[in-house]
C-alpha positions as CSV (number, residue, x, y, z in Angstrom):
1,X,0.0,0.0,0.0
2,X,1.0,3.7,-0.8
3,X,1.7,5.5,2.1
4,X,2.7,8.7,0.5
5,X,0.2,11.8,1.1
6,X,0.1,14.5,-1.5
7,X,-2.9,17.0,-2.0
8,X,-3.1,18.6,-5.5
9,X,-5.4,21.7,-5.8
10,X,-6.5,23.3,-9.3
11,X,-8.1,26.1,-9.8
12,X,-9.5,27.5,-13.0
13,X,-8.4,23.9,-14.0
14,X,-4.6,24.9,-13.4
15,X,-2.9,23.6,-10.9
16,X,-1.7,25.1,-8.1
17,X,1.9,24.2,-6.7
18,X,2.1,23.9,-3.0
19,X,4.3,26.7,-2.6
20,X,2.3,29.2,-4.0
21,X,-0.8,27.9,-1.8
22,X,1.9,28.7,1.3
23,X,2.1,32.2,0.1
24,X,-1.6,33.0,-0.5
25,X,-2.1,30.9,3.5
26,X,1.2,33.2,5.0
27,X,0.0,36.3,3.2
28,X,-3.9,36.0,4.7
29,X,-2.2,34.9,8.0
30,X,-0.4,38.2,8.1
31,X,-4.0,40.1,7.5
32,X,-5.4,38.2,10.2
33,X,-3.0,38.8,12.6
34,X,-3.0,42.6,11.7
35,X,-6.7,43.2,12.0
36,X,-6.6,41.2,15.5
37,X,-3.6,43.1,16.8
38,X,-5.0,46.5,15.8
39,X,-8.6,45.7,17.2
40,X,-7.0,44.9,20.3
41,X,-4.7,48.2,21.1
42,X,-1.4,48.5,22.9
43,X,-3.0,48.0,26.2
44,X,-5.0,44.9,25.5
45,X,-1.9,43.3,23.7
46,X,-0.1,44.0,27.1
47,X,-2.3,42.8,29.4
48,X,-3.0,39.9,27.7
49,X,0.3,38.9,27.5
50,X,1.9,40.4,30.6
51,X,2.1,37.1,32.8
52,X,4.2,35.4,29.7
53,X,6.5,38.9,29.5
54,X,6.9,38.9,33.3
55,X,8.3,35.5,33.2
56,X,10.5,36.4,30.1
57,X,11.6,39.1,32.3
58,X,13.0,36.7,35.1
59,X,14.4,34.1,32.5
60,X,16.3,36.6,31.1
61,X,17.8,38.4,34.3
62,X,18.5,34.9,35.5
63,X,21.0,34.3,32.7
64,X,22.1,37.5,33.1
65,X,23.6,37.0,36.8
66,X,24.6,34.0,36.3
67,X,26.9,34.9,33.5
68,X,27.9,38.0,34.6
69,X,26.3,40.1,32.3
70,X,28.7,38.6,29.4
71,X,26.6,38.1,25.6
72,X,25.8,35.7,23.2
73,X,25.0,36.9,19.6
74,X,22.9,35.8,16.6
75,X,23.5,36.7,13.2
76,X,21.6,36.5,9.8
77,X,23.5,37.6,6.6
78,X,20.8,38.9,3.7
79,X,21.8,40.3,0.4
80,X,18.8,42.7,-1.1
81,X,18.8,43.3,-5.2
82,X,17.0,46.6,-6.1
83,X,17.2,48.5,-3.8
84,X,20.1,50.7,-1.6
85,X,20.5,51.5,1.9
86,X,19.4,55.4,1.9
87,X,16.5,54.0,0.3
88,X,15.7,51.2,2.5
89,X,16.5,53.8,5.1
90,X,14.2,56.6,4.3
91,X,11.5,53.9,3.7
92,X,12.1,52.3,7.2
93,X,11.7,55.2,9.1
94,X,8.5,55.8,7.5
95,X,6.7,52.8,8.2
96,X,3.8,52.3,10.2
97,X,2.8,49.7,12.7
98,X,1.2,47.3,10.3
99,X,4.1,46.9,8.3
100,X,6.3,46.2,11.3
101,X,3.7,43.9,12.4
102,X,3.6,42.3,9.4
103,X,7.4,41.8,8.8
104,X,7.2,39.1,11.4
105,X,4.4,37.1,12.8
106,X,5.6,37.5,16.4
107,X,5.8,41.2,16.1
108,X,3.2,42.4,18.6
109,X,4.0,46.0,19.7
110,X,6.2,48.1,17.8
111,X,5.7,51.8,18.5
112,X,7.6,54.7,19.0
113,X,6.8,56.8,22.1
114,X,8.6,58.8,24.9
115,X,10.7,56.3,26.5
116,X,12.1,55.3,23.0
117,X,10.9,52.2,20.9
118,X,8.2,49.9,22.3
119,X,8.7,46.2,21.2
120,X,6.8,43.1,22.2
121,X,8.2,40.1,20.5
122,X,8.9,36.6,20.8
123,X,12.6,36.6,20.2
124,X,14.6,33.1,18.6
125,X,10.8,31.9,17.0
126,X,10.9,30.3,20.9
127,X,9.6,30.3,24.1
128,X,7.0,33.8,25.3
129,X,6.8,37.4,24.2
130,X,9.8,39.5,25.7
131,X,9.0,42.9,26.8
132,X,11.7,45.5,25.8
133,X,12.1,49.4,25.5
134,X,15.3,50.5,23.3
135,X,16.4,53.6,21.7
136,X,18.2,53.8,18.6
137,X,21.6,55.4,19.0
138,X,24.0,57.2,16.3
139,X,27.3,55.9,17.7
140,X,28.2,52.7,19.4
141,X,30.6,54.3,22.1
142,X,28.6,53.2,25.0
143,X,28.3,49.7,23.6
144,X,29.8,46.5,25.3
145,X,33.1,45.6,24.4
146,X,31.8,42.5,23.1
147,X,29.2,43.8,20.6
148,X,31.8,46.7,19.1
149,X,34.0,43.6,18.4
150,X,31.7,42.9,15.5
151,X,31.9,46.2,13.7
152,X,33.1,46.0,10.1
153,X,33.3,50.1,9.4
154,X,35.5,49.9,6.9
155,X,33.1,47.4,4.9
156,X,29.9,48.1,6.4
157,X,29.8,51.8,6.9
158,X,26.3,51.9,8.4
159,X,25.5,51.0,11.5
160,X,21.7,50.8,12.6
161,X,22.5,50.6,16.4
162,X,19.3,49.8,19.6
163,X,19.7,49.3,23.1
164,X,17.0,47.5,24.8
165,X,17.6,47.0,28.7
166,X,16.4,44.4,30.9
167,X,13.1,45.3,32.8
168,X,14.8,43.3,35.8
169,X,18.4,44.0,35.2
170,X,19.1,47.4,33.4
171,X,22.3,47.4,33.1
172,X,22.4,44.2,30.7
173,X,20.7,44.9,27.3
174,X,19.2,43.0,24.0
175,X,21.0,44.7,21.9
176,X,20.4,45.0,17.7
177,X,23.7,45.8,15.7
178,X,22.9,46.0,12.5
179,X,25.9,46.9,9.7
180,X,24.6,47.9,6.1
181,X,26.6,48.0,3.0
182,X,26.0,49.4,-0.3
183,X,26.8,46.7,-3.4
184,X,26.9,46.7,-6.7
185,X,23.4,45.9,-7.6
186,X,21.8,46.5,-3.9
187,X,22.4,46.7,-0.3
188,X,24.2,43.3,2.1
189,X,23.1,43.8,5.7
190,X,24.9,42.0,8.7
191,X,22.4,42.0,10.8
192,X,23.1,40.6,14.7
193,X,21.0,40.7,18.2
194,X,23.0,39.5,21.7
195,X,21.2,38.0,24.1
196,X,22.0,37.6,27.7
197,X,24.7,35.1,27.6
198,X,23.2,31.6,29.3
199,X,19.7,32.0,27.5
200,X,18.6,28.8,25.7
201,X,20.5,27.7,22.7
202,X,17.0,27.8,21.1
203,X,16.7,31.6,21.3
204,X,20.2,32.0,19.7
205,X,19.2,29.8,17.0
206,X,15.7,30.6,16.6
207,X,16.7,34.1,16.0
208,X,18.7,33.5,13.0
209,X,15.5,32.7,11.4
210,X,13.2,35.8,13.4
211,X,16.0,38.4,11.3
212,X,16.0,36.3,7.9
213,X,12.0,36.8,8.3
214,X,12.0,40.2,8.9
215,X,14.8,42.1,7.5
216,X,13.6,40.1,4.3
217,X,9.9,41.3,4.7
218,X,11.1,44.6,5.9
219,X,13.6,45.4,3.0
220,X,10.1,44.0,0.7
221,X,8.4,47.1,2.1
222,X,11.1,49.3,1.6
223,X,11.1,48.4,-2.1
224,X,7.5,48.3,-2.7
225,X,7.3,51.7,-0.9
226,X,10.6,53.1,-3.0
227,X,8.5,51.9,-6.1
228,X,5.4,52.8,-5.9
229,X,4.6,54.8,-8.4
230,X,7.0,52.9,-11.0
């Protein structure tokens, strides 16, 4: 007997590759999400999820003193056709909730407000929502030894530099240290986020994939919003 399990849709009488059905079910999950997260308000999002961020919170200032504040860092590599970085950059700074909801899944507060950038997320594609407030800095002075280790100035001029603090130990930080470079046909992006050193492997490894989702989805925006009226 054949085991093998394969569903084959058509329509129109073409058929339709299972890839493309992904798209269409990714792209509606996206609008779903959106219209929940946006009928729901910042306040709602947080209370609903502030027992899952308040144990996120301990998790993460547990690894913290027991490693000393030391780092641990995650990094996703993406090469964009189409499209440079002043570009990307002018389109980023534009964009509005939904498309930074939409860039990734797990994206469930991003808004900008006095005490810097607001950012619910479920960082590594693992584990609960953390709860973070970072500010975007021009210069990476104050930065752990650790993290300026990475820089590349002389190959990736710009730097795209936030601090996020620890709720429950302030002076350890997520920190995103992201390096762009122009190329011949586009932009490369370095892009990196350290994590409290001791945090599960998971995390680390999961958020390879979180960047590759949305600095991909993100630099997609950028270009669609760049293009517009092409």
């Amino acid at each position: 007997m054949n085991k093998e399990f394969k569903v084959t849709a058509f329509i129109d009488g073409k058929e339709v590759s299972e890839i493309e059905i992904l798209r269409k079910e990714l792209e509606r999950a996206h609008i779903a999400l959106a219209v929940l997260k946006e009928k729901l308000g910042h306040e709602k999002i947080e209370e609903l999820l502030k027992d899952d961020m308040a144990e996120m919170d301990e998790k993460l200032a547990k690894a913290a003193d027991e490693n000393n504040g030391e780092l641990v860092c995650s990094q996703t590599t993406l090469r964009v056709q189409g499209l440079k970085s002043a570009e990307y950059f002018k389109a980023f700074r534009s964009f509005k909730e939904d498309v930074n909801w939409r860039a990734m899944p797990e994206h469930y507060l991003i808004h900008d407000g006095e005490n810097g950038r607001h950012i619910i997320e479920t960082c590594g594609c693992w584990d609960k929502p953390v709860n973070m407030y970072g500010r975007f800095l021009a210069t990476d002075e104050t930065a752990p030894e650790q993290v300026r280790a990475i820089r590349d100035a002389e190959n990736y001029p710009i730097l795209n530099y936030i601090n996020c603090p620890l709720n429950l130990r302030p002076d350890v930080s997520i920190i995103a240290y992201h390096q762009f470079k122009d190329t011949e046909d586009g932009l490369e992006v370095r892009t990196a986020v350290f994590f409290p050193k001791g945090v599960d492997q998971e995390m680390v490894e999961g958020h390879k994939w979180h960047l590759a989702i949305e600095w991909g989805n993100w630099a997609r925006a950028a270009y669609n919003s760049v293009h517009a009226n092409d």
